[in-house]
C-alpha positions as CSV (number, residue, x, y, z in Angstrom):
1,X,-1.7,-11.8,39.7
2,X,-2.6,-9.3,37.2
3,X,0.4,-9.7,35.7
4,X,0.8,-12.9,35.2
5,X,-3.2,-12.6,33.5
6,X,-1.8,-10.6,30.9
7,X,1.0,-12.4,30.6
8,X,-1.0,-15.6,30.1
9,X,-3.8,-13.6,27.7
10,X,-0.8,-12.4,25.3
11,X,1.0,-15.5,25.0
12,X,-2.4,-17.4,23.9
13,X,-2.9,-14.5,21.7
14,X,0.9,-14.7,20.3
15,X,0.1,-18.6,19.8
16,X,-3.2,-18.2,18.0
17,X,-2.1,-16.1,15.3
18,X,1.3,-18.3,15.2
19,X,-0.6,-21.6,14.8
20,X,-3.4,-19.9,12.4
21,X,-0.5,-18.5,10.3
22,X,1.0,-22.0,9.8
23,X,-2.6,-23.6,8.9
24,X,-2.6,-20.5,5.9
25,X,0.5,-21.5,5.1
26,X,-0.2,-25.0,4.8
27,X,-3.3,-24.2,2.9
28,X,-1.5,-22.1,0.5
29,X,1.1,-25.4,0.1
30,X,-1.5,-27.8,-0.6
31,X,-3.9,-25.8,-3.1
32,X,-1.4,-23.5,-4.8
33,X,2.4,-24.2,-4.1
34,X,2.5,-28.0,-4.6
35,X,0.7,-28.1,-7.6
36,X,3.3,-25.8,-8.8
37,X,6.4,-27.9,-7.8
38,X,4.2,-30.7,-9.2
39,X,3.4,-29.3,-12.8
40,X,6.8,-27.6,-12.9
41,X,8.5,-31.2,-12.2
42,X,6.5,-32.7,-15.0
43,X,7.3,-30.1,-17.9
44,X,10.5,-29.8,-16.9
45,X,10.2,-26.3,-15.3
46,X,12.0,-27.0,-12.1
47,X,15.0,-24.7,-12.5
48,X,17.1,-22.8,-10.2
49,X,14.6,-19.6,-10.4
50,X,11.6,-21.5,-9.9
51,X,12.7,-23.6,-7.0
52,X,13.8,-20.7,-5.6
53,X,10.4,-19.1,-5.7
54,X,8.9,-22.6,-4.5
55,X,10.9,-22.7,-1.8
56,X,10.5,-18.8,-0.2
57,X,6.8,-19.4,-0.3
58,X,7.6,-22.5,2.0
59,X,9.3,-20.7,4.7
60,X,7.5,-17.6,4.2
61,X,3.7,-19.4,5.2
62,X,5.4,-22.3,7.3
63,X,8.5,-22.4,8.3
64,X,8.5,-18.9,10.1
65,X,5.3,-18.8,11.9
66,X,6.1,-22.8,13.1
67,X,9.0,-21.5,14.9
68,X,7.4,-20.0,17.2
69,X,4.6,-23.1,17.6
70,X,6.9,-25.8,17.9
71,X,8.2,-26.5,21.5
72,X,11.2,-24.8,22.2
73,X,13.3,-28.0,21.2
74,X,15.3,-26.5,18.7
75,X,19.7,-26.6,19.8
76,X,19.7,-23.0,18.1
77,X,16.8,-21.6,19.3
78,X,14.0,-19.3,18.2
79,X,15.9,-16.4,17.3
80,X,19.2,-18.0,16.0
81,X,16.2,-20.1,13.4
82,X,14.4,-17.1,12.7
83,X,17.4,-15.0,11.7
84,X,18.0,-18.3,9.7
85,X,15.1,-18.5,7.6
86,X,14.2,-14.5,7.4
87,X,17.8,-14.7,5.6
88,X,16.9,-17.3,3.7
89,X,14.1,-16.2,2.5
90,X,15.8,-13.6,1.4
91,X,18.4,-15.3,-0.3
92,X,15.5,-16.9,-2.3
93,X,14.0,-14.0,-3.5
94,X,17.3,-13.5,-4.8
95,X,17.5,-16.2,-6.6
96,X,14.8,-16.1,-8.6
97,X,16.5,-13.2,-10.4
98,X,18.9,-16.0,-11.5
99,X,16.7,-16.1,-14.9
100,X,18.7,-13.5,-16.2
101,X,21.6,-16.2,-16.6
102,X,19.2,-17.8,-18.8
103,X,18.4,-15.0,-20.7
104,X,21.4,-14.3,-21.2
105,X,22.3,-17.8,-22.5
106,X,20.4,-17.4,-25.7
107,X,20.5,-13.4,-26.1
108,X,22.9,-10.9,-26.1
109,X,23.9,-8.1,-22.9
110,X,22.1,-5.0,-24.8
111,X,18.7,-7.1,-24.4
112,X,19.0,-6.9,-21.2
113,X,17.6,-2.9,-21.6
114,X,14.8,-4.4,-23.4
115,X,12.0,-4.4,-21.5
116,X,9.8,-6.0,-24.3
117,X,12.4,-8.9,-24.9
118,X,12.7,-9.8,-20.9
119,X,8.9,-9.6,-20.4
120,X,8.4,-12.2,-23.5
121,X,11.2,-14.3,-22.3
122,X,9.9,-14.8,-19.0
123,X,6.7,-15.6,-20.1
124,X,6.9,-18.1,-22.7
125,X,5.6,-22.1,-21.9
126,X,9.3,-22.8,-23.1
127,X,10.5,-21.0,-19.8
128,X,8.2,-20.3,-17.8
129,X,10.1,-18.1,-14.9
130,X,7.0,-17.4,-12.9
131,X,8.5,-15.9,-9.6
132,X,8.3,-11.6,-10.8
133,X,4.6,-12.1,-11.9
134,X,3.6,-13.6,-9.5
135,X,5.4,-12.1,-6.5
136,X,4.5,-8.4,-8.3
137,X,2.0,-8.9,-10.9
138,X,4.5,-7.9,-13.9
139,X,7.4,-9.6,-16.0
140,X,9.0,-6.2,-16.6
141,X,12.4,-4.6,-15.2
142,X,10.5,-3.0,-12.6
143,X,9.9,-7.0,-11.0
144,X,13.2,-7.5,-10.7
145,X,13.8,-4.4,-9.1
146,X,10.6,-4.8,-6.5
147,X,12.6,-8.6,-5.6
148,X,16.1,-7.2,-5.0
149,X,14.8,-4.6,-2.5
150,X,12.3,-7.3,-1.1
151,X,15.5,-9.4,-0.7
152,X,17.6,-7.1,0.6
153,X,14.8,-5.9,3.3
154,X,14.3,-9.9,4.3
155,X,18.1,-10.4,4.6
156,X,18.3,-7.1,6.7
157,X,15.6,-8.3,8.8
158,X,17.1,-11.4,9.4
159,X,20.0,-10.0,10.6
160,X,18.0,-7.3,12.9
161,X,16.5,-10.2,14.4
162,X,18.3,-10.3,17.8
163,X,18.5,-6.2,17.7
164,X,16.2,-3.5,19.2
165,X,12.6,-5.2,19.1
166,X,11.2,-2.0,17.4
167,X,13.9,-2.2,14.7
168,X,12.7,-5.8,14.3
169,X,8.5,-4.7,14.0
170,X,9.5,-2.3,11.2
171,X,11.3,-4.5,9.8
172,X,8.7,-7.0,9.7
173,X,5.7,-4.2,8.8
174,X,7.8,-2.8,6.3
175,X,8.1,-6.3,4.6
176,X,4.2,-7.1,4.7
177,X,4.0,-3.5,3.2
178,X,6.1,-3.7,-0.1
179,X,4.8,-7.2,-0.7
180,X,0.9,-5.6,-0.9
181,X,1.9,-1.5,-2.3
182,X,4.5,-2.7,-4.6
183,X,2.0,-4.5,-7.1
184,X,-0.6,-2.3,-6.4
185,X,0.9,1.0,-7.0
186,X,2.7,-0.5,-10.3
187,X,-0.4,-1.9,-11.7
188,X,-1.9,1.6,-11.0
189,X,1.3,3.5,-12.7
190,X,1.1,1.0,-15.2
191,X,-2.5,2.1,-16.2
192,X,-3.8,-1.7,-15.3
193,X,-6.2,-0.5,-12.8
194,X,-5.9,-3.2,-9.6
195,X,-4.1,-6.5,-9.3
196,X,-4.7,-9.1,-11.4
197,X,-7.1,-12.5,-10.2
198,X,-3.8,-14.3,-10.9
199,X,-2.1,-12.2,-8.6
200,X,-4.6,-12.6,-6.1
201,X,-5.1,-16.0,-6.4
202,X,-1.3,-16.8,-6.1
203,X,-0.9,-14.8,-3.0
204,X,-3.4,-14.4,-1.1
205,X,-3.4,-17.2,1.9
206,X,0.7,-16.8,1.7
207,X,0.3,-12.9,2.4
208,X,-2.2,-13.9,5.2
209,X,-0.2,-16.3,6.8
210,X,2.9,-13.2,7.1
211,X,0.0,-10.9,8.1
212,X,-0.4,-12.7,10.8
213,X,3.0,-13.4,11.7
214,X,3.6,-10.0,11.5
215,X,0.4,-9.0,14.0
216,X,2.3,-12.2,16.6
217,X,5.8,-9.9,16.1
218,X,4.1,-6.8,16.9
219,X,2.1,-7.8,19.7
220,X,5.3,-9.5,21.5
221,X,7.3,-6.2,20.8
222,X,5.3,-4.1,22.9
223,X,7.6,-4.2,25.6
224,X,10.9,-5.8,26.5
225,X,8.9,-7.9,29.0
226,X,6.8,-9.7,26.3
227,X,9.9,-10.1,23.5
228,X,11.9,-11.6,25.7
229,X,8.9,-14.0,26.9
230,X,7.1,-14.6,23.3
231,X,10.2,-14.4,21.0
232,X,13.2,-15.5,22.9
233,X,11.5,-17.7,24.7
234,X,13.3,-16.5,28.4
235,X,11.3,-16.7,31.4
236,X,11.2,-13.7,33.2
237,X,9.8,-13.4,36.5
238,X,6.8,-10.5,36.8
239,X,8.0,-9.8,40.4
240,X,11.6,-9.2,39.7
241,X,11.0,-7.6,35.9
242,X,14.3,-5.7,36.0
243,X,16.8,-7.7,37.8
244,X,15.9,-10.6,35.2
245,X,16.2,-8.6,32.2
246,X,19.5,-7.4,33.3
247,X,20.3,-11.1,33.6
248,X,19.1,-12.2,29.7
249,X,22.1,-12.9,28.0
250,X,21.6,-11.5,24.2
């Protein structure tokens, strides 16, 4: 009976931060990321790069917590989607880098080892590639280097996701972690002092909603018992705990 208490008290937990995660992200969709897409539409901004970036924050602060909210109706299931969109979202990350095509359109290879000329490209109303300051607080090289390792780390995780449950929290920890030190120690090493208000305004509720959805993933990888419960969504029975794991069929 115990058992099946604590079972009960950590799957309401699991849900809470799940369903609280979503609302964050919804929040962050309808005061931050739809007025975006909106003003970008409307100046003509809605390029490759930039719906790219619209899109990651979209799966980031919805997409992945709601997974794991919505009933279990899904013909791939909760892992097979998560290792969807933790891919994806990598994937988008990615392609926010695709400015460099741009830049490239109107300036020659050698400029690329400008950091003066990338950080004023970027930045000008005629372009407007918003996705490396506002993911890391910067326009310069170092950006684009923070986003392919954020990439890489999402795509990796996305992969993981059916792997060794611990492999999957750090995976997860690790990605809530670059997304906060990366800015921060560059604005530091930089000499800016802290992160910018537009960096906190553009980030905040997203980096809360993954804060939680990284607090669900930790809790439900305490044990085998709870990840295959909470994240594949397998009933196992408390009184037969070993025989029924034996039986999950990864």
């Amino acid at each position: 009976m115990s058992r099946k208490r604590d079972q009960y008290a950590q799957r309401t937990i699991f849900t809470i931060l799940m369903i609280i995660s979503v609302f964050l992200g919804f929040i962050f969709l309808a005061t931050n990321n739809l007025d975006f897409i909106i003003a970008a539409l409307n100046q003509g901004k809605f390029h490759l790069p930039n719906i790219a970036y619209a899109l990651s924050r979209i799966v980031s602060g919805l997409l992945l917590p709601f997974i794991f909210v919505a009933p279990p109706l899904f013909r791939f299931g909760r892992i097979k989607l998560t290792k969807i969109f933790l891919i994806a979202y990598g994937v988008l990350y990615a392609l926010t880098l695709t400015w460099i095509f741009y830049f490239l359109g109107s300036n020659s290879f050698t400029d690329l080892f400008s950091n003066q000329k990338i950080i004023e490209f970027q930045r000008t109303v005629e372009n407007s590639f918003v996705a490396t300051y506002v993911n890391w607080d910067t326009y310069s090289w170092a950006g684009s280097i923070f986003t392919l390792l954020y990439s890489a780390l999402c795509i990796y995780a996305g992969i993981s996701f059916d792997d060794n449950r611990k492999k999957v929290r750090y995976c997860v920890l690790a990605m809530l972690a670059l997304r906060i030190l990366l800015p921060t120690l560059y604005s530091f090493i930089a000499g800016n002092g802290v992160l910018s208000a537009f960096w906190l305004t553009n980030n905040y509720a997203d980096i809360m909603s993954f804060t939680l959805f990284t607090a669900a993933i930790c809790l439900a990888s305490v044990d085998d018992f709870q990840w295959i419960s909470l994240v594949w969504d397998q009933d196992v029975s408390a009184e037969n705990d070993d025989d029924d794991l034996d039986k999950i069929r990864f």
